[in-house]
N, C-alpha and C positions, 0 to 999 in steps of 0.2 A: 483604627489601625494602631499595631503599639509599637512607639517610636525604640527604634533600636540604639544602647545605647555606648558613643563610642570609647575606647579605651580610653582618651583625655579626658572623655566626660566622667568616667568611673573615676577619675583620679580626683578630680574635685567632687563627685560626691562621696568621696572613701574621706578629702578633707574635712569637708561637713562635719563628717559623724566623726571625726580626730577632735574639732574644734570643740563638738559639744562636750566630746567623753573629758577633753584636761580642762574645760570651765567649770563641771561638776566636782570633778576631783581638788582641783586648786583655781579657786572662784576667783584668786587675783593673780593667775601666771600671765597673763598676755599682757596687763597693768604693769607688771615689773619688769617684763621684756622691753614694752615700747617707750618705759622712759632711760635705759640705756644695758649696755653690754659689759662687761665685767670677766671675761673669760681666761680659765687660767693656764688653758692650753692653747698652742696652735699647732693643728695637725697638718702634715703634711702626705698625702696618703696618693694612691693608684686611684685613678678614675675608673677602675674596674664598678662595676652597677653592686657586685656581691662584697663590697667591703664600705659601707656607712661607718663612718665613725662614732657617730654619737648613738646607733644602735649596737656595734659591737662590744662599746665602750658601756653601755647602760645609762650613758648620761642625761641629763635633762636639757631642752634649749638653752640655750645660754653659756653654756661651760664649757665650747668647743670651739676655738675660730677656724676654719677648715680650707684651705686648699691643693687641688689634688689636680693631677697629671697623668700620664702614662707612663708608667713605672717607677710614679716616686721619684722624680731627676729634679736635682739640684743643679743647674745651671746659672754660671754666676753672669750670662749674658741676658736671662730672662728677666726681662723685666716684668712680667703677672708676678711670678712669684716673688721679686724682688719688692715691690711693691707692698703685698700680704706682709711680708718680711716686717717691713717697716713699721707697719702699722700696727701688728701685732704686738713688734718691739719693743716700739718708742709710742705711742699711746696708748695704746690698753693695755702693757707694761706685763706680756705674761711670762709665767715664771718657768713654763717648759715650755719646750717645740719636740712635735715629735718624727720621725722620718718613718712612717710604715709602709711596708713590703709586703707581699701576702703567695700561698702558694695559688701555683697554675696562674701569673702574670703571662699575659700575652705578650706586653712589649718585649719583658724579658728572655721570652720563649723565643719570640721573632728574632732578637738580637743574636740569637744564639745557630742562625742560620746563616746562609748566603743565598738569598729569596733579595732581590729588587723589591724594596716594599713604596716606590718613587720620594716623594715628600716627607713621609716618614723616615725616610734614610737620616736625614740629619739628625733629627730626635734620636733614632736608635746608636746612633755613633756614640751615642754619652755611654749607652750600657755596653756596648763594642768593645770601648776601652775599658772598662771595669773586667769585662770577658779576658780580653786580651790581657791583661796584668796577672790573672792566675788562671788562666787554661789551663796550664799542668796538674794546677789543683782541681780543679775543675772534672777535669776528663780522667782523671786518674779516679772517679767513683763509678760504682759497678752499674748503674741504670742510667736511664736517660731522664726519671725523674727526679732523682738522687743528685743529680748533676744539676739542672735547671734547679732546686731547690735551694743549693748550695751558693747557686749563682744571686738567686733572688736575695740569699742573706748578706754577701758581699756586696752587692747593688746597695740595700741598703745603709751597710756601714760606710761606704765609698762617699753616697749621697750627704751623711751625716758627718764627715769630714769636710766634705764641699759647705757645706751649712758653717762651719765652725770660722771657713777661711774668709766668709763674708765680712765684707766692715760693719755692716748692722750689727751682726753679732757683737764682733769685736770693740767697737767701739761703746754697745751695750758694758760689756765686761767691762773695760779698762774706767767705766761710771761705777764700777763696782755693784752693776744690778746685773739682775737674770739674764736670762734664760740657762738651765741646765737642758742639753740637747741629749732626745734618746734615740737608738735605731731599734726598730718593735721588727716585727714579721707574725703576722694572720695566719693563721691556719684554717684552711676554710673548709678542709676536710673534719675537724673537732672543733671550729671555733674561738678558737683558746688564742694569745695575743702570746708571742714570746719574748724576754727582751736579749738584741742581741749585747749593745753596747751604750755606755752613756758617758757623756762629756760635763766636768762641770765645769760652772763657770769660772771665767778666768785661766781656763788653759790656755799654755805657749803654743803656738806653734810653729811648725818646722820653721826656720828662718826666712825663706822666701817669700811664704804667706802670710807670717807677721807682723801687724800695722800697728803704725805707732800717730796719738792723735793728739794736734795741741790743742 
């Protein structure tokens, strides 16, 4: 009888044949990975399944430190990300962070309702208020996907502000090392990665969120 086999199992045997196709190709990539990390990005990306970083990106293992959410929020109470932050930061010393946003986000799509999504309410309040600060902009375009589009690219730069007012950052800069922070946005209609805005390092900011460290 022929054993049927289940999609988790496809997934480690689709591993398999990964494993063998990059030991042919680069007979010492797993050698160089597992005695350590080196990465000069950290991506900060949507848990969306249709946005991989290091596949949209072309990159190889190693060159991406990655952690993702739903919709890309920067939240300066989170400690997951706050944590990536650090470590990113202040040990493996990388030299961008990136905030990507991509089209047809759900969270962002969600936010953009008045739908009770329960527990998710609090996560979408973050994208609420990025909503809430340019509605006018927002709603003043002529589609519904033109609008959510728009939205997705302010989420991103909003998020990429939040990122800047962190003391990891900050306190990175004021050592006069990296990180230059960029806000991207995916297109998943053509694939293409676009940049909206980029921060470098050692910018002020507005007075309130500016830290000063002895």
């Amino acid at each position: 009888m022929t054993k049927t086999v289940t999609q988790a199992e496809r997934l480690l045997l689709q591993n398999k044949a990964w494993a063998q196709l990059r030991r042919q190709q680069e007979p010492d990539l797993f050698d160089r990975l597992s005695e350590s990390q080196a990465p000069r990005f950290l991506w900060i990306g949507c848990s969306d399944s249709r946005v991989p970083a290091e596949t949209i990106t072309g990159v190889q293992p190693g060159e991406i430190f990655v952690h993702r959410n739903i919709a890309n929020v920067v939240v300066h109470t989170d400690l997951n990300l706050l944590s990536v932050l650090v470590y990113a930061v202040d040990v493996l010393k990388v030299e961008h962070v990136i905030v990507c946003g991509h089209q047809g986000c759900g969270g962002v799509r969600a936010a953009m309702t008045d739908r009770d999504f329960g527990i998710l309410n609090m996560w979408l309040r973050n994208i609420k208020d990025v909503y809430a600060e340019h509605i006018e902009q927002v709603k003043s375009l002529p589609t519904p996907i033109a609008q959510e589009d728009r939205l997705i690219e302010l989420n991103a730069q909003a998020q990429l502000l939040n990122l800047a007012k962190t003391a990891v950052i900050q306190r990175a800069w004021q050592r006069g090392e990296g990180p230059a922070l960029h806000a991207w946005v995916y297109g998943i209609s053509d694939g293409c990665l676009k940049e909206l805005k980029t921060i470098q390092p050692g910018t002020e900011q507005d007075e309130p969120f500016q830290l000063r460290f002895t």
